[in-house]
C-alpha positions, -999 to 999 in steps of 0.1 A, spaced: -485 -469 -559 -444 -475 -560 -444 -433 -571 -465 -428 -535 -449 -449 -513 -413 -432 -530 -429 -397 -523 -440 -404 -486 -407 -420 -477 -395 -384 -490 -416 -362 -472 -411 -385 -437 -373 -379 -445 -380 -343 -447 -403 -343 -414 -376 -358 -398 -347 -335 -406 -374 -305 -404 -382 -318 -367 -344 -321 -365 -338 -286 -372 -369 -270 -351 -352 -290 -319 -318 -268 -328 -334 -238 -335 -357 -243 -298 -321 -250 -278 -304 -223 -296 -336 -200 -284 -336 -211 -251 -295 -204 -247 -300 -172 -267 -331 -164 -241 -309 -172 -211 -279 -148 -220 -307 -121 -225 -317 -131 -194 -276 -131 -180 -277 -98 -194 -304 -80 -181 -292 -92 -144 -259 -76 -152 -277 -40 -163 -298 -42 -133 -269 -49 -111 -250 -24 -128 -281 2 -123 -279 -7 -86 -244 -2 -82 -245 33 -101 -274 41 -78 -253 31 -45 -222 50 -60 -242 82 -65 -254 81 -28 -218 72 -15 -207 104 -37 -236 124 -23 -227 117 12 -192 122 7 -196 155 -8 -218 167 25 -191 154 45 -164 177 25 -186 201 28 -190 199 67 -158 198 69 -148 227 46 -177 247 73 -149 235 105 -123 245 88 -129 276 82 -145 283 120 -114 269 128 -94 298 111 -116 324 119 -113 312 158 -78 311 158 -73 346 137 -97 359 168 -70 344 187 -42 353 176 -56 394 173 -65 390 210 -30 378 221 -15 403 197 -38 433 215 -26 417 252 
């Protein structure tokens, strides 16, 4: 009886400390669970600001183009007006 009552206080002592452990190991999940979760908000944001950075570029590149178009009416007019003052 002694021998069962021994082996029992043993296996509550191991219960505890397993119990002990499975709390760490749930905490240490849930912070490991919240920086995945940290860390797929910073990839999406990332993503978003890629995203908004390739539109900016896009516009910006029609605007240079645009412009380049002015420019060069703006040359052509004024060769056209500098041959016509040139033929006065």
């Amino acid at each position: 009886m002694a021998q069962l009552q021994s082996e029992l206080g043993e296996a509550k002592l191991k219960l505890g400390s397993s119990e002990g452990i499975l709390q760490e190991m749930r905490a240490r999940n849930l912070r490991l669970e919240e920086q995945l979760q940290a860390a797929r908000s910073s990839a999406e944001l990332a993503r978003t600001q890629e995203i908004i950075a390739k539109k900016e570029l896009d516009v910006a590149k029609a605007e240079i183009g645009e412009f380049q178009k002015t420019v060069k009416q703006m040359e052509a007019a004024i060769e056209l007006n500098c041959r016509s003052k040139g033929q006065n």
